[in-house]
Every structure is written in C-alpha cells, then in structure tokens.
OpenMM code with the backbone's topology and positions (N, CA, C; nanometers):
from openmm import Vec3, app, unit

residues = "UNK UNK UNK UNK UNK UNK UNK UNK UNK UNK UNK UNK UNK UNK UNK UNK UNK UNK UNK UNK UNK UNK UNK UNK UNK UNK UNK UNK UNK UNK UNK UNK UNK UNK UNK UNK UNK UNK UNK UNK UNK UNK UNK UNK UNK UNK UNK UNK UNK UNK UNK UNK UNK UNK UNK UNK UNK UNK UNK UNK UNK UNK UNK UNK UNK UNK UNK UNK UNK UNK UNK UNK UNK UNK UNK UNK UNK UNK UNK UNK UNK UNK UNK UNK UNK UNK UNK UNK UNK UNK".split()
positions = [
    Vec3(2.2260, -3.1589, 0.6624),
    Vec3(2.1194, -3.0744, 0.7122),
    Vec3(2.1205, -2.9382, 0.6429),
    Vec3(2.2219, -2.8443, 0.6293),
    Vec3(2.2591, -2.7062, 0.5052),
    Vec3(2.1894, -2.7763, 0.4115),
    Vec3(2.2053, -2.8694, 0.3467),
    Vec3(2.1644, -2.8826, 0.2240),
    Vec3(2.0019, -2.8846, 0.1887),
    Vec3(1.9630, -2.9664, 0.3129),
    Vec3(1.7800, -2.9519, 0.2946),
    Vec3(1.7519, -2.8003, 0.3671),
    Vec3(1.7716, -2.7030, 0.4445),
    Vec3(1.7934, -2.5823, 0.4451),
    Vec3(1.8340, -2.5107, 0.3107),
    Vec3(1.8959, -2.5366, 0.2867),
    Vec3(1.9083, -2.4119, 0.1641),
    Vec3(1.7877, -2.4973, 0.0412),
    Vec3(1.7550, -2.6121, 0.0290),
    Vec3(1.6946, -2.6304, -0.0605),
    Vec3(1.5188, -2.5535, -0.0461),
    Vec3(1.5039, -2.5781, 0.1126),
    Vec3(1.3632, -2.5467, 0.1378),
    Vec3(1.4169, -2.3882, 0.1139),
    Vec3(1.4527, -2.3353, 0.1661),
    Vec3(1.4729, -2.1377, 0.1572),
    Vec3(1.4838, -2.1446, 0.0407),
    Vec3(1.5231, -2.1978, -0.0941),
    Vec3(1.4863, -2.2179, -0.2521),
    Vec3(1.3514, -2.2155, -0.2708),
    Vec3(1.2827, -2.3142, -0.2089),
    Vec3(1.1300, -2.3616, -0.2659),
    Vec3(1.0309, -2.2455, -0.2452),
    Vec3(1.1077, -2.2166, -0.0598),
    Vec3(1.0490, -2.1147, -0.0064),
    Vec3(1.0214, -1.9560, -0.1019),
    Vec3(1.1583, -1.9297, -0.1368),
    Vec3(1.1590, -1.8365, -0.2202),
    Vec3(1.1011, -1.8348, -0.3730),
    Vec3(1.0771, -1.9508, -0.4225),
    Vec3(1.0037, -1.9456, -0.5703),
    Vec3(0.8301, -1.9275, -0.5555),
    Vec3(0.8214, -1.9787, -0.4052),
    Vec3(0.6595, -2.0021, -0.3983),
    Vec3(0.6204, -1.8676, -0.3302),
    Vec3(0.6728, -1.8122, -0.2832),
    Vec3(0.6290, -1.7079, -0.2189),
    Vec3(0.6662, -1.5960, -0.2703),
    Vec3(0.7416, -1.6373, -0.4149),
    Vec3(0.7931, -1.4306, -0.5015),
    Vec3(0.6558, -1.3635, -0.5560),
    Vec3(0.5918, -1.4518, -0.5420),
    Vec3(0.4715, -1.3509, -0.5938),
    Vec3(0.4138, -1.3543, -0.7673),
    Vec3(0.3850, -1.4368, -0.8414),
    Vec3(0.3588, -1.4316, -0.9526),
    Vec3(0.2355, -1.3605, -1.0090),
    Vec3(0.2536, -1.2864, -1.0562),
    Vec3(0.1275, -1.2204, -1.1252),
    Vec3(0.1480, -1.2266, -1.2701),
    Vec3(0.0287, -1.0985, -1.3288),
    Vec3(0.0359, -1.1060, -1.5271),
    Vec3(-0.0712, -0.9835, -1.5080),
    Vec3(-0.0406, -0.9318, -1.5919),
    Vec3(-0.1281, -0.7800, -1.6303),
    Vec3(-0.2452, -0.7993, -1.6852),
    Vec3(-0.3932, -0.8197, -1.7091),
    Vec3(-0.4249, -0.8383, -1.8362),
    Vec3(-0.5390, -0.6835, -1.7917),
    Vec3(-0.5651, -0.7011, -1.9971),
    Vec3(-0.6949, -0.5956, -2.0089),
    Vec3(-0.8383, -0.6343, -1.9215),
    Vec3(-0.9151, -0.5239, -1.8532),
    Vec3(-1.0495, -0.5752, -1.7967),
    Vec3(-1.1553, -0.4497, -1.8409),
    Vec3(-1.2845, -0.5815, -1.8217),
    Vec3(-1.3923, -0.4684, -1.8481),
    Vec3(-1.3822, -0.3127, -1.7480),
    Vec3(-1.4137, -0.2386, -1.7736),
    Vec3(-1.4345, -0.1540, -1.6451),
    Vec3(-1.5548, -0.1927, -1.5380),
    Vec3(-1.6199, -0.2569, -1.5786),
    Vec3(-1.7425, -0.2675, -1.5171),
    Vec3(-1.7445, -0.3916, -1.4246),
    Vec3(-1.6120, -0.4751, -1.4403),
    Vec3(-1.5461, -0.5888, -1.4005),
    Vec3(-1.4911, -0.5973, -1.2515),
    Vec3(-1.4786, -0.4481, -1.2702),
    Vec3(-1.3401, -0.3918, -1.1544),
    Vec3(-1.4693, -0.3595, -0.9845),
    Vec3(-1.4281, -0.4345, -0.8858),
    Vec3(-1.5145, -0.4285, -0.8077),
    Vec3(-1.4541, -0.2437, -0.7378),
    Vec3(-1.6021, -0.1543, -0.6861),
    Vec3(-1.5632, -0.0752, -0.6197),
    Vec3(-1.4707, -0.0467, -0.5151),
    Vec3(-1.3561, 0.0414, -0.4464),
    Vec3(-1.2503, 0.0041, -0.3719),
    Vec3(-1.1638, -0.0636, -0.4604),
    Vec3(-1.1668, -0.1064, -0.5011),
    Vec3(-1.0220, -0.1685, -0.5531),
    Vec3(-0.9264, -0.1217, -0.5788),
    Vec3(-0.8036, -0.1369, -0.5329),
    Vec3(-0.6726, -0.0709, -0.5194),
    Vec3(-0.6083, -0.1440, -0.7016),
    Vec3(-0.5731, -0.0408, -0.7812),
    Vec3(-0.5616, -0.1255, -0.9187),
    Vec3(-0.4268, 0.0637, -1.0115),
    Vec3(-0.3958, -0.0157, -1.1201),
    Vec3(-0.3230, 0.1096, -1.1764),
    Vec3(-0.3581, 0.0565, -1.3200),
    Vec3(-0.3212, 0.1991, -1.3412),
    Vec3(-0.4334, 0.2381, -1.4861),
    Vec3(-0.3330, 0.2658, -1.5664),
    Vec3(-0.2662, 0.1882, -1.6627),
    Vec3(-0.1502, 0.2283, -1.7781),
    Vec3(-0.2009, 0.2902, -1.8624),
    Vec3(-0.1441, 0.4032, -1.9079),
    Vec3(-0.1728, 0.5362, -1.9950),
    Vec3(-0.0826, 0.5311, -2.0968),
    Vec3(-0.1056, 0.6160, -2.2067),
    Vec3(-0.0269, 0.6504, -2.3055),
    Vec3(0.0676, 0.7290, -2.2942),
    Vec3(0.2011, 0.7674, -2.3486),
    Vec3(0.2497, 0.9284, -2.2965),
    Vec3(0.1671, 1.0284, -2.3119),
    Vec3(0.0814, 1.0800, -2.4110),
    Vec3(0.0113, 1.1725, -2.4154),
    Vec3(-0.0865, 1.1711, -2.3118),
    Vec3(-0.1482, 1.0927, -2.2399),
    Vec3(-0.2092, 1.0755, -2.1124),
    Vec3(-0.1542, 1.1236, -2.0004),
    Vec3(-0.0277, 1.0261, -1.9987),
    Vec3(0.0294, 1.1078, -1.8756),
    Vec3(0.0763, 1.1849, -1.8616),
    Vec3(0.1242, 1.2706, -2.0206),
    Vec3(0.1752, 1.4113, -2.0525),
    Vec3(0.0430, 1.5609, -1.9969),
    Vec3(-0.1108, 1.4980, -1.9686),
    Vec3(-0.2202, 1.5840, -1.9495),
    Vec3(-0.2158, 1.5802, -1.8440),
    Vec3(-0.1845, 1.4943, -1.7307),
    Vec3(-0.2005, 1.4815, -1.5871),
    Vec3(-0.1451, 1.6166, -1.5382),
    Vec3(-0.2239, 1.6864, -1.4225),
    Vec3(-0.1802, 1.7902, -1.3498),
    Vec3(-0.0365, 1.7355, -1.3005),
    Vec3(0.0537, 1.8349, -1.2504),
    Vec3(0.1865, 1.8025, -1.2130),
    Vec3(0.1792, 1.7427, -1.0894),
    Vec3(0.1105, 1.7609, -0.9649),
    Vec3(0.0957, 1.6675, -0.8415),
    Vec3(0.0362, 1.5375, -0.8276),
    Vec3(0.0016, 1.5162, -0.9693),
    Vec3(-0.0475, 1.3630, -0.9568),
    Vec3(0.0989, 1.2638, -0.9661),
    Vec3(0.0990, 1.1753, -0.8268),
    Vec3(0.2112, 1.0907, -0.8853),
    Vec3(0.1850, 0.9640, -0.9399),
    Vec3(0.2784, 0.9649, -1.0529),
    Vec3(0.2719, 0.8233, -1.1379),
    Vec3(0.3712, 0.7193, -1.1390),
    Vec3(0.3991, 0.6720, -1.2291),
    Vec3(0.4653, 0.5441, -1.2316),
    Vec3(0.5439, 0.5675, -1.3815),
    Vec3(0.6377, 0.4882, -1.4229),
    Vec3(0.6370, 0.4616, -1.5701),
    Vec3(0.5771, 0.5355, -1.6617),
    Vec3(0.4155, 0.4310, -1.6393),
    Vec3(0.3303, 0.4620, -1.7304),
    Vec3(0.1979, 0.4302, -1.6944),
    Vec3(0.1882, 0.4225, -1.5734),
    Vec3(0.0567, 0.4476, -1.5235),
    Vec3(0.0392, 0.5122, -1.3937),
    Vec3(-0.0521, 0.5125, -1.3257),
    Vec3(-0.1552, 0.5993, -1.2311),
    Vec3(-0.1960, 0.5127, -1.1130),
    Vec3(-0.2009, 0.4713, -1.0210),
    Vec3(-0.2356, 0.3961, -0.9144),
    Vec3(-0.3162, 0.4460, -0.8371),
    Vec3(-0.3808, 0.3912, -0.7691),
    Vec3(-0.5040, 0.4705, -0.7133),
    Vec3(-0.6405, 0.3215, -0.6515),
    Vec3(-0.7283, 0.4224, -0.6190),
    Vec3(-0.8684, 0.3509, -0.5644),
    Vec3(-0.9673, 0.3595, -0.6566),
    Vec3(-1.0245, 0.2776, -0.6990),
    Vec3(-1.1448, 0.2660, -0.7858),
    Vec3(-1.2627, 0.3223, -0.7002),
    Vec3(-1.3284, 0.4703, -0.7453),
    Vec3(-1.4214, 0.5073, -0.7186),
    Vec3(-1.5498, 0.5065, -0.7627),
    Vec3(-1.5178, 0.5396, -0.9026),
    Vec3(-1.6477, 0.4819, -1.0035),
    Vec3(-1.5916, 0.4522, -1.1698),
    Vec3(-1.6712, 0.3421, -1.2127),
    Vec3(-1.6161, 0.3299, -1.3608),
    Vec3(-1.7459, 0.3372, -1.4462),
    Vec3(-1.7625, 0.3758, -1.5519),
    Vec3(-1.8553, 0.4032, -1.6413),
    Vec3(-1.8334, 0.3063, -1.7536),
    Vec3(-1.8351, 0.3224, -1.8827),
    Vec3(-1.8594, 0.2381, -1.9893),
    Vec3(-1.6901, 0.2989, -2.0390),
    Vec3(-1.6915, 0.4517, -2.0503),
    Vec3(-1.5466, 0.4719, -2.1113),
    Vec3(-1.4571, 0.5507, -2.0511),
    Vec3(-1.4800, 0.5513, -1.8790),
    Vec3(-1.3705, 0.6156, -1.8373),
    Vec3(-1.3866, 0.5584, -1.7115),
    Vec3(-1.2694, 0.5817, -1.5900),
    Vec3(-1.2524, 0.5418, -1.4485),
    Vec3(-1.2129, 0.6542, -1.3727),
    Vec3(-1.2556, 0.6686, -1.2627),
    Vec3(-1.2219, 0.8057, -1.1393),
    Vec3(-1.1614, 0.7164, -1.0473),
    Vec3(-1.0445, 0.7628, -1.0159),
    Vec3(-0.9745, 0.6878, -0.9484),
    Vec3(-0.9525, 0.8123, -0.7891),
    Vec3(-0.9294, 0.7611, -0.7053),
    Vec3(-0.8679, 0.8369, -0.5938),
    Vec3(-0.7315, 0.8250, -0.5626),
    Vec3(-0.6927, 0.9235, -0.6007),
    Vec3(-0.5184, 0.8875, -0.5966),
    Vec3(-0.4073, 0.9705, -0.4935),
    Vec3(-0.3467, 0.8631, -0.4231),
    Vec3(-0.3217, 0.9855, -0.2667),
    Vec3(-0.1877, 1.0816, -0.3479),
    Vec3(-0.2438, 1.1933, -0.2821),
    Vec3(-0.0870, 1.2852, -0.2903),
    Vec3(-0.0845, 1.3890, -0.2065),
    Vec3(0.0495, 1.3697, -0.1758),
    Vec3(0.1258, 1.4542, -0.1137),
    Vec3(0.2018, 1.5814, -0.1493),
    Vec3(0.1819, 1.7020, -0.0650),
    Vec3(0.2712, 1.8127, -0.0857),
    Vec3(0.3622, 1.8685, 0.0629),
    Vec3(0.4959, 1.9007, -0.0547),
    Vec3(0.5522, 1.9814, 0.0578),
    Vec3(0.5577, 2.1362, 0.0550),
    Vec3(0.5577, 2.2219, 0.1360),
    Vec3(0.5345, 2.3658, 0.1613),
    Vec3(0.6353, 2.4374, 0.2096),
    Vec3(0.7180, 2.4850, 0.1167),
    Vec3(0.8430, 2.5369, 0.1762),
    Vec3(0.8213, 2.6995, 0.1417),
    Vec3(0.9094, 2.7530, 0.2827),
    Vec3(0.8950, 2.9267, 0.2453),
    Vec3(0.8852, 2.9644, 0.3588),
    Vec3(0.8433, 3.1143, 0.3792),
    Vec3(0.8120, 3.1773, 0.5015),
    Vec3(0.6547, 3.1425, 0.5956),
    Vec3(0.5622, 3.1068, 0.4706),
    Vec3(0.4263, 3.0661, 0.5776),
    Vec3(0.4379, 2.9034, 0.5789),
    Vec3(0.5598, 2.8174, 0.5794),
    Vec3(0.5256, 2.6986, 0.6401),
    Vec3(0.5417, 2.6700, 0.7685),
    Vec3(0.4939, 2.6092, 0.8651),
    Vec3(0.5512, 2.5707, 0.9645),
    Vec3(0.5880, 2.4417, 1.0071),
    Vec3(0.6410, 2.4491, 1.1026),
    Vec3(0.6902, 2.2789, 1.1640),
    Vec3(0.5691, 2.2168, 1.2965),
    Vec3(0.4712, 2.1272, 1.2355),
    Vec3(0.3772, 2.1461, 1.3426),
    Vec3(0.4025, 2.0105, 1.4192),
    Vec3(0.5317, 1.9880, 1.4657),
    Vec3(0.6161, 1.8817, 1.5290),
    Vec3(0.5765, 1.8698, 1.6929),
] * unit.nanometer
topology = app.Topology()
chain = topology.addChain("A")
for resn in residues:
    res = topology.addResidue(resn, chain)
    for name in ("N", "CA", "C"):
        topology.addAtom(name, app.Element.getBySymbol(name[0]), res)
C-alpha cells in the first residue's frame, strides 16, 4: 500500500508542478487586465525610477494599454516612511 502512495504523490507531483514556456507576443495579442511581466534589457531596467520593483530582468504588472510599440503596465508598489513624521496607524 506505501508503495502505490508514494507512487501516486509522484504522479501527483509531476502533474501538478506547473509547466509553462516564455514565448514572444504581439502586443496587441495581450488581452486587457492581464497580469503578465515584461523582460527588459539592463539598460531598461537601469532607466526605471528606483521604486519600481523588478525581477531579474523584468517588470510585472497589469496590462493597461498596449499600442503598436510600447505597453503601460500598472505595477503595485510599496513604500516605507521612516523618521519623525511617520506614524503607526495600528
């Protein structure tokens, strides 16, 4: 009985890791909302303001609008506020 147990928690685990693959898409492909990340060059992500957070080498975010040669993405971020005017609004 272990043995068909551990075999199914095997099967279980190959079918359910999740397989994906990256590929290139039109922009115009990409439905609105879509939760998607945008791989950049270093010099790309070397221009990004400093509170944008990234990845590696790309940008994650919400597809807001895409045009022919660029994408606006909505990308959440967070700040923290340390000093004398922060407070604890606990």
């Amino acid at each position: 009985m272990t043995r068909i147990r551990r075999s199914l928690a095997l099967l279980a685990a190959l079918l359910l890791s999740g397989c994906y693959q990256y590929f290139p898409v039109a922009p115009g492909a990409i439905p609105l909302e879509q939760e998607l990340r945008v791989f950049l060059s270093r010099r790309a992500l070397s221009e990004l303001p400093e509170g944008i957070p990234t990845g590696l080498n790309y940008v994650g975010g919400r597809l807001v609008r895409a045009t022919a040669d660029s994408l606006l993405l909505q990308v959440p971020v967070s700040r923290t506020v340390d000093g004398p005017g922060a407070r604890d609004l606990r």
